[in-house]
C-alpha positions in Angstrom: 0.0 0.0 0.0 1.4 3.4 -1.2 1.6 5.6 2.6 -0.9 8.3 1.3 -3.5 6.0 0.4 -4.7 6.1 4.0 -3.7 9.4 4.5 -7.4 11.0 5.5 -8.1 8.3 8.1 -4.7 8.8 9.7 -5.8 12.4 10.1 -9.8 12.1 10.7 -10.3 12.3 14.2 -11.1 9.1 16.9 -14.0 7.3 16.2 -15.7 8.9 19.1 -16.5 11.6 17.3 -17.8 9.9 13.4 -21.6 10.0 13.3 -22.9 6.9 12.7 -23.9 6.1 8.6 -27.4 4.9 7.8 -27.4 2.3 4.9 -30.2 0.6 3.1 -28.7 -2.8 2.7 -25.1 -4.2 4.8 -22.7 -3.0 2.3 -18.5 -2.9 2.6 -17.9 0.5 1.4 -14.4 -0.5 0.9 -11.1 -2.8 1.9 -10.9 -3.4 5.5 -12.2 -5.8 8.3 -15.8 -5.2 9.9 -17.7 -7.1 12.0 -21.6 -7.1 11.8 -24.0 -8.4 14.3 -27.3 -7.9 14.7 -29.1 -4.6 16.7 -32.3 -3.8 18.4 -33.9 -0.8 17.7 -33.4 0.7 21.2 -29.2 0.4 20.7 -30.0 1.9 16.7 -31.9 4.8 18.8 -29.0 5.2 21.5 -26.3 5.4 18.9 -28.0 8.2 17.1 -28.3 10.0 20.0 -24.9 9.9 21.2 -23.1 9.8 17.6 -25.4 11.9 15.1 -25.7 9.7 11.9 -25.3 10.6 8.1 -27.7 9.2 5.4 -26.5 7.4 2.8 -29.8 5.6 1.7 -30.6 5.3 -1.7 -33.6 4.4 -1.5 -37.3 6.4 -0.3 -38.7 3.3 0.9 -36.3 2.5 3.3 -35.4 5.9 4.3 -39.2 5.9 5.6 -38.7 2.3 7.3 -35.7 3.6 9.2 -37.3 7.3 9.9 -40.1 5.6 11.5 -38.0 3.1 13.4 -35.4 5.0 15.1 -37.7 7.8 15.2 -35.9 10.3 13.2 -35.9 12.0 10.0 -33.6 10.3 7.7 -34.0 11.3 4.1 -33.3 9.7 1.0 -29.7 10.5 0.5 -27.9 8.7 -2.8 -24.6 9.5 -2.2 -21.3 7.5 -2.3 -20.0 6.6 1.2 -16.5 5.5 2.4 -17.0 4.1 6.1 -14.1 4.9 8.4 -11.8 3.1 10.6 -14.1 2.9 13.9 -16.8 4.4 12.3 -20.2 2.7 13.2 -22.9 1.9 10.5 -26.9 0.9 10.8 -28.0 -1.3 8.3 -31.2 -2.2 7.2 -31.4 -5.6 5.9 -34.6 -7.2 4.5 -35.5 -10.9 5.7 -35.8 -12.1 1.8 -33.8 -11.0 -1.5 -36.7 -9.0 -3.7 -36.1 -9.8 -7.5 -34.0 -8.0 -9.6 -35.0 -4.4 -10.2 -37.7 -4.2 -7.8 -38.2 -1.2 -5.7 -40.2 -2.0 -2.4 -42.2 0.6 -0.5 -42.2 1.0 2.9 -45.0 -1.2 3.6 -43.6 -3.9 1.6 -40.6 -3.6 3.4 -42.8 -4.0 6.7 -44.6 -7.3 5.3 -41.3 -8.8 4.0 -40.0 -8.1 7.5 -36.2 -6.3 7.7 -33.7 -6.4 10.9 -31.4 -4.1 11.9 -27.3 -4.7 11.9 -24.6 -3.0 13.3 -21.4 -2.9 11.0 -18.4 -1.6 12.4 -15.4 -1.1 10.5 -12.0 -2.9 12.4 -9.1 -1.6 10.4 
């Protein structure tokens, strides 16, 4: 690895102070080693509090599942997202994989059935 390809997360500050990034779907934003387990929606909450959070869901539909969930307004943000080192992430993961191309609406969402999982980037 060339030294200044890490560069901006040698000088982003400690984790402590990332908000925490809302996803639509458990996604790697890049090379590293996260773990993911599973979260309750009282923890999601808590970590909004404390942290803040940043959208980065793509998609209306589960911007509303998670607004209505965590009990905040999270909008519909389709942007491209590079998770820190120590940076913590909510993801929304449905309990099926919808066919190709489909685009669910919250409701659907609610009668496939979703969890919620906590990906935290390691190094």
């Amino acid at each position: 690895m060339r030294p200044w390809e890490n560069l901006e997360e040698f000088l982003l500050p400690s984790d402590e102070n990332y908000p925490v990034v809302l996803f639509n779907g458990p996604i790697c934003t890049t090379t590293g080693l996260y773990r993911v387990t599973l979260l309750d929606v009282e923890e999601a909450k808590e970590l909004i509090q404390t942290f803040g959070f940043v959208s980065a869901v793509g998609h209306h539909g589960s911007a509303e599942v998670l607004s209505r969930v965590l009990e905040a307004e999270v909008p519909m943000n389709r942007i491209e997202y590079s998770q820190k080192i120590g940076q913590k992430a909510i993801a929304l993961k449905l309990k099926i994989r919808p066919p190709e191309g489909l685009i669910l609406s919250a409701s659907e969402m609610a009668q496939i059935g979703f969890e919620l999982l906590l990906l935290e980037r390691l190094e």
